[in-house]
VEXDO-237715 format. One line per 2 residues: number of its first residue (from 0); their letters; for each residue x, y, z of N, C-alpha, C, O. Coordinates in steps of 0.1 Angstrom, whole numbers, plus 2048, in hexadecimal, padded with zeros to 3 digits. Layout:
BEGIN
NUM) a) X/Y/Z/X/Y/Z/X/Y/Z/X/Y/Z  ...
END
This chain:
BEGIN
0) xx) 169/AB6/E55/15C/ABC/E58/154/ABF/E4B/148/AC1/E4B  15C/AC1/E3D/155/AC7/E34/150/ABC/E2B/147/ABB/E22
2) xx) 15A/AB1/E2F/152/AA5/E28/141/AA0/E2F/137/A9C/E29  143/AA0/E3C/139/A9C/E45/12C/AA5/E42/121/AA0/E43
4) xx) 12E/AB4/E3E/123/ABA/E3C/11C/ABC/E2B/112/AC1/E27  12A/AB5/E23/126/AB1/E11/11C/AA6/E12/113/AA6/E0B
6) xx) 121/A9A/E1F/11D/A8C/E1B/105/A90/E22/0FB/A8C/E1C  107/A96/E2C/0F9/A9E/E33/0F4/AA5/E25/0EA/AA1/E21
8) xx) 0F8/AAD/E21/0F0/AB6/E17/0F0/AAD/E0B/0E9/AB1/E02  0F7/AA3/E0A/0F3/A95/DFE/0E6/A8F/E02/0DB/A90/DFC
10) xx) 0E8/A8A/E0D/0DA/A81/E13/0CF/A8E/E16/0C4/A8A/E19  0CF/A94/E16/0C2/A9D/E1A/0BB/AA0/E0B/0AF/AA0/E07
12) xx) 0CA/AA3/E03/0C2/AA5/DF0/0BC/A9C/DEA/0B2/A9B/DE3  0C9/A91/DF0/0BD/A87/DEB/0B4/A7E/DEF/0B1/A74/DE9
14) xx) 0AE/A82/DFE/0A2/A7F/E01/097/A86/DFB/08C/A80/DF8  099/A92/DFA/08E/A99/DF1/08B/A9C/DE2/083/AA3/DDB
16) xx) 099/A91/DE0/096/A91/DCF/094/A7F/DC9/095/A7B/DBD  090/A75/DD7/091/A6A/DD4/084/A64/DCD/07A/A6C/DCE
18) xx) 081/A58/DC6/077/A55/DC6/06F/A4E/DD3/073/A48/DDC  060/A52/DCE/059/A4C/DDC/057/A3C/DDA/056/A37/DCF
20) xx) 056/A37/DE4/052/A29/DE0/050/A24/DF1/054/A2A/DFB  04D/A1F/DF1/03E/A16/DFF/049/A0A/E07/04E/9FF/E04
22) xx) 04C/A13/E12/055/A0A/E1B/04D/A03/E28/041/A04/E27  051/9FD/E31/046/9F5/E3A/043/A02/E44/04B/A0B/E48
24) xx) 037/9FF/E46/034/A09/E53/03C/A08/E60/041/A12/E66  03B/9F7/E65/043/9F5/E6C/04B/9E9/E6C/049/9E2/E62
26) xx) 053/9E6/E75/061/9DB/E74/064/9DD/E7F/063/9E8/E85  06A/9CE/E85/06F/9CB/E91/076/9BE/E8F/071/9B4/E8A
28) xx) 085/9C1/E93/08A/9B2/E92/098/9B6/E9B/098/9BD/EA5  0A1/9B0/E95/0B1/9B1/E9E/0B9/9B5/E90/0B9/9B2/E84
30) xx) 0C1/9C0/E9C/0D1/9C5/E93/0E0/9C0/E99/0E6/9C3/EA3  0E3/9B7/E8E/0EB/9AF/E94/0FC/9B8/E94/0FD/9BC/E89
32) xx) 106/9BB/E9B/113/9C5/E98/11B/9BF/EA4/119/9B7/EAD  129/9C8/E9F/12B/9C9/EAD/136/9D7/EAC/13E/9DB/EA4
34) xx) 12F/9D9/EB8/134/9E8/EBB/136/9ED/ECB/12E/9F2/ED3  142/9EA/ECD/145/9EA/EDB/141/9DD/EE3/148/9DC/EED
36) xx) 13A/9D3/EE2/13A/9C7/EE8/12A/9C7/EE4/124/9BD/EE8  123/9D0/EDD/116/9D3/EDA/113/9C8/ED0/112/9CD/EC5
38) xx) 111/9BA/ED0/113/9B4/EC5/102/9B4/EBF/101/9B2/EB3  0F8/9B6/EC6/0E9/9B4/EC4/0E2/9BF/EC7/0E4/9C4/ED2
40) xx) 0D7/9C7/EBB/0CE/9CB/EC1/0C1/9CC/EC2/0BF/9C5/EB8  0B3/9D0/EC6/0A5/9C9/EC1/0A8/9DC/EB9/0AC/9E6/EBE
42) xx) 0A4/9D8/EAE/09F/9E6/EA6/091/9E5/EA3/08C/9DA/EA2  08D/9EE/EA0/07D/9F3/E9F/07E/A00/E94/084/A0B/E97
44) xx) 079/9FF/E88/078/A04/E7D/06C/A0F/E7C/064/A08/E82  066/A1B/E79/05B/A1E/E77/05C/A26/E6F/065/A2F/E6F
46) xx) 052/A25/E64/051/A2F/E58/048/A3F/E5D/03F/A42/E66  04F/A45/E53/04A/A56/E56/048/A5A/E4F/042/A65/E50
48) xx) 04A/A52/E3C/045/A57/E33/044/A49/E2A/042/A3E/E2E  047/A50/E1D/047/A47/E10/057/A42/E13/05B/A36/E12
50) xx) 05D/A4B/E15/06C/A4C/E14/076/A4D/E1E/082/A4C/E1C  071/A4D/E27/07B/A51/E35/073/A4A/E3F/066/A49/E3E
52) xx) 07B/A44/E4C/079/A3F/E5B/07E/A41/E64/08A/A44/E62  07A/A3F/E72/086/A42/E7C/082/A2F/E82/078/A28/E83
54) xx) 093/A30/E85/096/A23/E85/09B/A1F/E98/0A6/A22/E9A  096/A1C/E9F/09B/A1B/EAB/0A1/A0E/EAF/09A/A05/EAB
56) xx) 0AD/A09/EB7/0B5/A03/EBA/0B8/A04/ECD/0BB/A0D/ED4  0B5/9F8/ECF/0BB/9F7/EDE/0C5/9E9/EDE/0C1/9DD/EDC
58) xx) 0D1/9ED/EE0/0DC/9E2/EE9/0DF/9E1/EF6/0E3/9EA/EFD  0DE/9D5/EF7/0DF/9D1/F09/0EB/9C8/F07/0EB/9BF/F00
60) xx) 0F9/9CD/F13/101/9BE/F14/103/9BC/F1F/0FF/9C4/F27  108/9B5/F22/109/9AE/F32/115/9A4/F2F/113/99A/F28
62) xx) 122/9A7/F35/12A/99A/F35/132/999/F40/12C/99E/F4A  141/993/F43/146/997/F50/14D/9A1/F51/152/9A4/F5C
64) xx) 14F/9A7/F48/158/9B3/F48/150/9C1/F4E/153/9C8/F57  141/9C2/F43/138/9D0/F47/12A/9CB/F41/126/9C3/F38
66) xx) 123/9D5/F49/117/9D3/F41/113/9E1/F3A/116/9EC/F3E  10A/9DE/F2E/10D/9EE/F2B/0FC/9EF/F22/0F8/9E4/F1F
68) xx) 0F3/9FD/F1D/0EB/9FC/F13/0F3/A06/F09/0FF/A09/F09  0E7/A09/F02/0EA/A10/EF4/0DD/A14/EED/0D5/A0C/EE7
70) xx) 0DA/A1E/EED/0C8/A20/EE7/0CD/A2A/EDD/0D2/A34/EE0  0CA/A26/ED2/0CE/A2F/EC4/0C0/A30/EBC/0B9/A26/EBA
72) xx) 0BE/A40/EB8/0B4/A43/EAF/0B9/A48/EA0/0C2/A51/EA0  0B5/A44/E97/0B8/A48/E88/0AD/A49/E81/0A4/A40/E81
74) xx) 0AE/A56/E79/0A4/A5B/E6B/0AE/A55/E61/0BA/A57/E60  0A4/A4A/E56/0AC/A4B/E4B/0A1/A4C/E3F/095/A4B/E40
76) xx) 0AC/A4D/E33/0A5/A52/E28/0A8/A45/E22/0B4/A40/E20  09B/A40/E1D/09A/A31/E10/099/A39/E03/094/A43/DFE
78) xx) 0A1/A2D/DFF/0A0/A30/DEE/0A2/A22/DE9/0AA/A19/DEC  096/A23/DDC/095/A13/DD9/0A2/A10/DCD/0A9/A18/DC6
80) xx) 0A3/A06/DCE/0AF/A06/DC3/0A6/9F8/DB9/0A5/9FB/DAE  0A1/9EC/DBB/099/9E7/DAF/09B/9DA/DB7/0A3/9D9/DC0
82) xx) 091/9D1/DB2/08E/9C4/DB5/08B/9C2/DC5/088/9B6/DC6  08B/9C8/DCF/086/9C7/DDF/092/9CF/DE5/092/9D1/DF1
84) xx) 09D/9D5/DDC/0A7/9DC/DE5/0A6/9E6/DE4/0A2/9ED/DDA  0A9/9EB/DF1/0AD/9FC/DF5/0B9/9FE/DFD/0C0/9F6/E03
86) xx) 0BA/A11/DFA/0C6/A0E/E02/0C3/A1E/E0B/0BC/A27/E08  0CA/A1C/E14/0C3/A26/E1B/0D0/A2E/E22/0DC/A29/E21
88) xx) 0CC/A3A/E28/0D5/A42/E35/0D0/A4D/E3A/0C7/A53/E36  0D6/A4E/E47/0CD/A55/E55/0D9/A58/E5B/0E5/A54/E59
90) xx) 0D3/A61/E66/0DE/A67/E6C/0D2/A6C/E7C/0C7/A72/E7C  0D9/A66/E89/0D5/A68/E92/0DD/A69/E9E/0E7/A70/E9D
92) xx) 0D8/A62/EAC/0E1/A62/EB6/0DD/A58/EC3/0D4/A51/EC1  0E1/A57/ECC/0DD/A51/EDA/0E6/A53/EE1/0EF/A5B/EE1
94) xx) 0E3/A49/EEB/0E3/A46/EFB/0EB/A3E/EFF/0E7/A33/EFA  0F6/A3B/F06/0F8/A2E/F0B/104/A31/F18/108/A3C/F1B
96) xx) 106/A24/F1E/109/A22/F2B/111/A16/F2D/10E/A0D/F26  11A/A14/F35/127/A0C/F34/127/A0A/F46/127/A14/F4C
98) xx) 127/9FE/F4D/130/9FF/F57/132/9F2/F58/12C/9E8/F55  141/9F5/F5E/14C/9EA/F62/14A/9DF/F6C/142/9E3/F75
100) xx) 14C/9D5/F6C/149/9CA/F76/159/9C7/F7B/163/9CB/F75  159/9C1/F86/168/9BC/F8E/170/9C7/F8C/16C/9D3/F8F
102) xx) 17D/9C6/F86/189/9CE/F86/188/9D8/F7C/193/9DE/F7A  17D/9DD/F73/179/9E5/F6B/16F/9E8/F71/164/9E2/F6E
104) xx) 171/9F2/F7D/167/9FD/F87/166/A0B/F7D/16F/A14/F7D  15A/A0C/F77/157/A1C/F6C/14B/A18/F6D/145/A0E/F71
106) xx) 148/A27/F65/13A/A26/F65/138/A33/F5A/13D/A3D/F5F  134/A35/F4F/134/A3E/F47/123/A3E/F42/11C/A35/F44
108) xx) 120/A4B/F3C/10E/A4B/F36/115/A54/F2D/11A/A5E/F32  117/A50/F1C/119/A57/F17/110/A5B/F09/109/A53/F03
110) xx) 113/A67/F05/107/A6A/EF6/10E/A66/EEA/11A/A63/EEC  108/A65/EDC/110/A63/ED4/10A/A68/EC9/100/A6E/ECB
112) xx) 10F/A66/EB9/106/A6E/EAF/10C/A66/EA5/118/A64/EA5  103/A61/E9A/105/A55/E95/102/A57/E88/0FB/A61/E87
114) xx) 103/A51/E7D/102/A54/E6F/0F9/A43/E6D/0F7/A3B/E75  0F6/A42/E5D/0F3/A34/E5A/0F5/A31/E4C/0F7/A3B/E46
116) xx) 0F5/A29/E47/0F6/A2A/E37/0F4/A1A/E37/0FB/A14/E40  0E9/A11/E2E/0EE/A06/E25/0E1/9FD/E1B/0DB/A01/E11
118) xx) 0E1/9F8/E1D/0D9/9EC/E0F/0CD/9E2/E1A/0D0/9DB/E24  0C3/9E3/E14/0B9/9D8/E18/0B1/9D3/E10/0AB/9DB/E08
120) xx) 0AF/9C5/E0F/0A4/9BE/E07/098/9BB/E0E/097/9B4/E18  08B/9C2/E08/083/9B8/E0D/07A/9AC/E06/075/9AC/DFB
122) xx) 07A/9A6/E0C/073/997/E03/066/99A/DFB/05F/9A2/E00  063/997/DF2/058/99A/DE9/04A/994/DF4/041/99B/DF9
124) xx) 04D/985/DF5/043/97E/DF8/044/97E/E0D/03C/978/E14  04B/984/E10/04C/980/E1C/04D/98D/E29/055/996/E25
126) xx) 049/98E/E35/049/99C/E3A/05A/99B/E3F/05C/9A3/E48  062/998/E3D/071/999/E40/075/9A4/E36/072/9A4/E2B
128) xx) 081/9AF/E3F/08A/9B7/E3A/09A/9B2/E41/09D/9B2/E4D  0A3/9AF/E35/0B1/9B0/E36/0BA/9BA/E34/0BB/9C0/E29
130) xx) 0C1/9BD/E40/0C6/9CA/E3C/0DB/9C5/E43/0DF/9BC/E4B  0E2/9CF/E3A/0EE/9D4/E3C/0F3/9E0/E3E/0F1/9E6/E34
132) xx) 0F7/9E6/E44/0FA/9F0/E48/104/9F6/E55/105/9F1/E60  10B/A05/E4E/116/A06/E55/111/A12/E5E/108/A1A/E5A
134) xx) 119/A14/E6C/111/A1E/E75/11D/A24/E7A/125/A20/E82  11E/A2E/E73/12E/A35/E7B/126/A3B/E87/11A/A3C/E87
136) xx) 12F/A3D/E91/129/A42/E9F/135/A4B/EA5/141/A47/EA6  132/A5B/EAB/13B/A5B/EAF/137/A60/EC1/12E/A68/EC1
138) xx) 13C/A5D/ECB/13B/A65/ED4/13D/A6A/EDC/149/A6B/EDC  137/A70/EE7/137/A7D/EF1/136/A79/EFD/12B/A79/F02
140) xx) 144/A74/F07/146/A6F/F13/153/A70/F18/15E/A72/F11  153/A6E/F27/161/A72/F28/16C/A65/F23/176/A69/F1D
142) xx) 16A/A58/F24/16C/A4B/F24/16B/A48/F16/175/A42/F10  15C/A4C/F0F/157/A46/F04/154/A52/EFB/149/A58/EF8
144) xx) 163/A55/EF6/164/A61/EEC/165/A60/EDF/169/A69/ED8  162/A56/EDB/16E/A54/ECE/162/A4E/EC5/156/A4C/EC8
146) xx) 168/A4D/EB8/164/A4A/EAA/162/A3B/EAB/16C/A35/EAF  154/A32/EA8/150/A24/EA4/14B/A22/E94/143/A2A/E8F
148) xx) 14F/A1A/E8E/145/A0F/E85/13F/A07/E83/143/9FE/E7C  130/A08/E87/12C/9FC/E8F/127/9F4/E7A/124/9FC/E71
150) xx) 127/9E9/E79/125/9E2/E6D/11B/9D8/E71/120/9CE/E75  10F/9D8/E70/106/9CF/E71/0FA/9C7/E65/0F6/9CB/E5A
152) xx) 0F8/9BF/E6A/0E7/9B8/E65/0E1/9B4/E6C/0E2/9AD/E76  0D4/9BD/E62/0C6/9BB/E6B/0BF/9B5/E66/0C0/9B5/E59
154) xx) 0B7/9AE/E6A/0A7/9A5/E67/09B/9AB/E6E/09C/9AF/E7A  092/9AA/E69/087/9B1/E6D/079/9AB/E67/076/9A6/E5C
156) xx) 075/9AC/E6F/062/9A3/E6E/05C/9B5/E67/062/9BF/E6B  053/9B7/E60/04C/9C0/E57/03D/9C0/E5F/039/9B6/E64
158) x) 037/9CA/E5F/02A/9CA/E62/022/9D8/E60/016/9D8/E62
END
């Protein structure tokens, strides 16, 4: 716990001690992971300053086992690091829902609270942002209690 509230009072200092520098207003593209069978999601990016955005995320899956969503919101803090890269982290939460198809009869709606940390390029000449990044998740359900890592990349159209 005292690590978890060193690593929060890191990113908050140094959101307010970062330099400013001009991120996209907006972005929309796909976050590729996988996290519970979550392997895709459409993310939608939006700036709130020079320096920080809230980043939203919807996953949908559907297979024979369950169908399930996932709607995740994150604040993160950019920091440029040189040549088109930044690297960023946020800390947020969501939504999601699980149920079973055939012999896996459930049905769960559970909350979660989610961290973010990693590296993006964006192209000089081009409205594309590449990103990597890790999303610890932990959450709050009877079924769906436990600790995730979700590890993804995203692509994103700029505008």
């Amino acid at each position: 716990m005292k690590k978890t509230l060193l690593i929060i009072g890191l990113l908050v200092a140094g959101a307010f001690s970062a330099n400013a520098q001009s991120i996209s207003k907006n972005a929309i593209g796909l976050r590729l992971g996988d996290n519970d069978g979550f392997g895709g999601e459409i993310s939608y990016q939006r700036a709130l300053g020079d320096n920080n955005r809230l980043e939203i995320d919807l996953g949908l899956r559907d297979n024979k086992n369950y169908d399930g969503f996932k709607a995740t919101g994150i604040y993160q803090w950019v920091w440029n690091i040189d040549g088109g890269f930044n690297w960023f982290a946020g800390v947020g939460g969501g939504l999601g829902n699980y149920s079973g198809k055939g012999n896996n009869d459930f049905s769960e709606t559970f909350v979660f609270a989610a961290g973010d940390i990693g590296i993006e390029y964006n192209f000089p000449n081009a409205p594309i942002l590449l990103s990597l990044d890790l999303r610890p998740e932990f959450g709050f359900g009877n079924n769906f209690n436990d600790y995730d890592n979700d590890i993804a990349f995203g692509i994103r159209y700029q505008f």
